[in-house]
N, C-alpha and C positions, 0 to 999 in steps of 0.2 A: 504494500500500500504506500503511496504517496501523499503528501500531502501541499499545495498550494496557497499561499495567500497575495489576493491581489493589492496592488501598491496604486498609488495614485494615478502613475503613469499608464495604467492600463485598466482604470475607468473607462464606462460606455462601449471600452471594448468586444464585440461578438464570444462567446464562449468558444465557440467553435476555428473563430481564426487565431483567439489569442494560442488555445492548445496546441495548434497546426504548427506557432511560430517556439511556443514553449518545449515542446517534445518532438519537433522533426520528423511528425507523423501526418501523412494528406490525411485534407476536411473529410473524404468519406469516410476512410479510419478512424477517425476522429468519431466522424456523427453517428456510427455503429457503435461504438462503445455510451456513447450519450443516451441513446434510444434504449441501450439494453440496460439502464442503469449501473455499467462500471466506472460509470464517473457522473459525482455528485457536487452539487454545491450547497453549500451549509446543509449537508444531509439530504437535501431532498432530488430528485431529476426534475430537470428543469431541460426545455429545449436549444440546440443548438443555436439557436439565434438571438440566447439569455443576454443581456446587455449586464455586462459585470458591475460592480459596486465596488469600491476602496474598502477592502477589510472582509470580501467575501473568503470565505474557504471552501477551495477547491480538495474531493478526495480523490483518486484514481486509484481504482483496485485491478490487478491482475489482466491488463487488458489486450483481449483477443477478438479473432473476427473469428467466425466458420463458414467457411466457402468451399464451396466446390470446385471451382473453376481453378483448375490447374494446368501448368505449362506442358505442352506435347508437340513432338517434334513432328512437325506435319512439316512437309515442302512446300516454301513460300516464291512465287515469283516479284521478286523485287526489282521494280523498273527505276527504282532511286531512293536512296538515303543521306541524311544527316543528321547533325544534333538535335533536329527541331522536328525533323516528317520522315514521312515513310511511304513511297506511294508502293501501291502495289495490285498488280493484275490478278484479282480473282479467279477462280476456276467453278464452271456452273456446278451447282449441287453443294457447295460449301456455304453454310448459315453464317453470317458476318458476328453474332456475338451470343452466348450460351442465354438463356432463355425456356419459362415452362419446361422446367425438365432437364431439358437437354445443355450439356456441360460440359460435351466432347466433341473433340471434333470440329468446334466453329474457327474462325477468323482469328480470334482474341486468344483461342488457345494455342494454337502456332505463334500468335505476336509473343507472346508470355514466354516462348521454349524460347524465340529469336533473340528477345531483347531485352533485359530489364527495366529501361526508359522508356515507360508508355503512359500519358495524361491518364491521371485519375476523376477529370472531372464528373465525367460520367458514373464512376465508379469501377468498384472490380470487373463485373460480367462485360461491363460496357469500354475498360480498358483501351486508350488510344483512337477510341471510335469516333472520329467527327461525324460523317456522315455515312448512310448502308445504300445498299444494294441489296435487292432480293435473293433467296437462298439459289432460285435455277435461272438469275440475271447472271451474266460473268462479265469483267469488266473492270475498270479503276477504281480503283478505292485511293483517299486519302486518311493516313494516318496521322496522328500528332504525338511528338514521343516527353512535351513536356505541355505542362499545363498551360503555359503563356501562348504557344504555337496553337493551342487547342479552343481560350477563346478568341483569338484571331481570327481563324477559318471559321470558327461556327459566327464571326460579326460577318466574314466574306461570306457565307453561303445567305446569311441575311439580308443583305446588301447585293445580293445578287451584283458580287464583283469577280463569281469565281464563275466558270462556264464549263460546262458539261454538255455533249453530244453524245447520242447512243443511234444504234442502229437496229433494225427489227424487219421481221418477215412478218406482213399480214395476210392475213385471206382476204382473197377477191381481188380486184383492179382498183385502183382508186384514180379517178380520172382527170381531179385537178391536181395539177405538178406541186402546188405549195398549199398551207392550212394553217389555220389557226383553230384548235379548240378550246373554245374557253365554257368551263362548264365545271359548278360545285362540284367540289368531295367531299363523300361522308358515310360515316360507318354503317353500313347493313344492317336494316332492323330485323330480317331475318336469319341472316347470317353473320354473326360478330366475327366472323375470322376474314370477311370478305367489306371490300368498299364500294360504294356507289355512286352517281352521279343524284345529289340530290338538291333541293332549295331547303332545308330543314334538317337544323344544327349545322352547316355545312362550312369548310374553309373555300375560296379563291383556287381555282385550279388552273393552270396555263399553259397550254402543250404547244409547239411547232412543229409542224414535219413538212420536208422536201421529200415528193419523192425522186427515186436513186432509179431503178429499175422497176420494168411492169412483163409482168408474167401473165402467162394463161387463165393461171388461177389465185395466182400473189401478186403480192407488190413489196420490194426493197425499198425501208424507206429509211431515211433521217430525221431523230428528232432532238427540238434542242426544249429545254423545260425552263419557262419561267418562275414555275412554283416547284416546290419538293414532297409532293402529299403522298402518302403510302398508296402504293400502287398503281400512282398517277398514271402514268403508259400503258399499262396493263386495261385500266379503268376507262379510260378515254377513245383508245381504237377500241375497244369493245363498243361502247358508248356510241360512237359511229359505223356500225357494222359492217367494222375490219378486225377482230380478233386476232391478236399475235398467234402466229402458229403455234403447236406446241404450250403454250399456257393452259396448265392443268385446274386453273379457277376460272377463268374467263374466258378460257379458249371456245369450248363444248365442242369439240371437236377430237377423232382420237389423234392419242401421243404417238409422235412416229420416234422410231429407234430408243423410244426410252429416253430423251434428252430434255434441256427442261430447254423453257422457253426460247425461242428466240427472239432474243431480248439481250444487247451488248450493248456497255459502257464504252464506249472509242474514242472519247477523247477527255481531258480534263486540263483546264486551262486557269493559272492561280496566281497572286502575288507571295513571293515566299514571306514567311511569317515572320523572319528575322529580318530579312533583307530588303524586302520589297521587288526584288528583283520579279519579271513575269518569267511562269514557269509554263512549259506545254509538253503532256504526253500525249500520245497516241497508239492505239495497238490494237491490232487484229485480234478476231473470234476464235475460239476455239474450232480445231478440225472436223469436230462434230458439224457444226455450226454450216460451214461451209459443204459436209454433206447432205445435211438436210435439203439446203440452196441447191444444189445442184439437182436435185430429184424435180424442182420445183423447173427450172430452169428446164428441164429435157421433155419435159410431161405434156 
């Protein structure tokens, strides 16, 4: 057991950042031991965002997290590293961060075996995540590997000053070459695992797409997203009765070859978070990806 007492100087102080700065442990470590009562103030639990007092006392007993989420040596394609990011090419079928259950196998558990510098802002499961991608989307991902770099991109992705293009195979023709869909997202009132285009409780949703090529019975398109709403691309060509091929929510159509969507992240375009410098990746689909395309192409 430990014990604290606060000094003048760290009056009004948050409970939770003064500990962060006092014991060299991040706010979520911190606010896990808060929540589960290992650390008290004048005896009692009080919330992480207690505004301290001159003369309170601080106790800390024995303090642990229990997690599951542990590092595992999964194969990572790394398109670029430094002190501050991580970017890296997904592969379809991998879950970007452990969740319901599941605590093997994702994104964060290969970051975790890779590297021990990964933003806690999010927390353990959510470890270095600024932004996801769907589990059978493949494609860019950016990492953040300290906290500072982490709320930076998540102001950039708010600010829509970072840009992102994907690319996608839908069903059917689509006959005008460029689009704009603009149309609410919002959670499924009969399906909570699924989203909807709705006017009720709904967020802002903004999609682009060029199309790229037009097939017999598809279209290769390009799309760039104004907004970031779960399963926006997935939601929206559906929405317009073009379904991503291959999409096992939205698609209703059957899965060819067992692969998941098509549905590719291709490019990612950023200000680096230390430097400022612009950054741009780019990168091709998985093999699968390109077989599918081809069946579509000869048919």
């Amino acid at each position: 057991m430990k014990e604290l007492i606060v000094g003048e100087e760290n009056s009004l102080k948050r409970l939770d950042i003064y500990l962060t700065e006092v014991l060299g442990e991040s706010r979520n470590f911190i606010l896990k031991n808060i929540k589960s009562g290992k650390i008290l103030v004048n005896g009692s639990i009080v919330k992480g965002g207690y505004a301290l007092k001159e003369g309170d006392k601080i106790t800390i007993n024995d303090l642990s997290v229990d997690t599951d989420v542990k590092a595992e040596n999964i194969p990572l394609d790394i398109l670029y590293e430094d002190d501050d990011i991580i970017v890296v090419n997904k592969k379809c079928g991998m879950v970007v961060h452990p969740g319901s259950g599941n605590y093997s196998g994702t994104l964060v558990n290969a970051l975790m075996a890779h590297t021990e510098d990964l933003s806690d802002e999010e927390g353990t499961e959510r470890c270095g995540i600024v932004h996801r991608i769907d589990k059978d989307t493949s494609g860019i991902l950016l990492i953040a590997k300290t906290n500072e770099a982490h709320r930076i991109l998540s102001l950039g992705f708010k600010n829509k000053t970072i840009k992102r293009k994907y690319i996608a195979l839908v069903y059917g023709v689509i006959e005008n070459n460029k689009g704009k869909i603009n149309a609410p997202i919002a959670r499924s009132k009969t399906d909570r695992k699924k989203m909807c285009v709705s006017d009720v409780n709904a967020k802002n949703a903004v999609t682009n797409f060029t199309v790229l090529e037009r097939y017999k019975k598809a279209t290769l398109i390009e799309l760039v997203l104004e907004t970031g709403r779960t399963h926006q691309i997935r939601v929206h060509m559906e929405y317009i009765g073009h379904p991503i091929v291959n999409d096992p929510v939205y698609g209703r159509r059957k899965i060819i070859n067992d692969y998941g969507q098509m549905l590719h992240a291709e490019y990612l375009g950023f200000n680096h978070p230390r430097t400022g410098e612009w950054m741009e990746f780019q990168v091709k689909p998985e093999k699968e990806f390109y077989e599918i395309l081809d069946m579509f192409k000869n048919s």
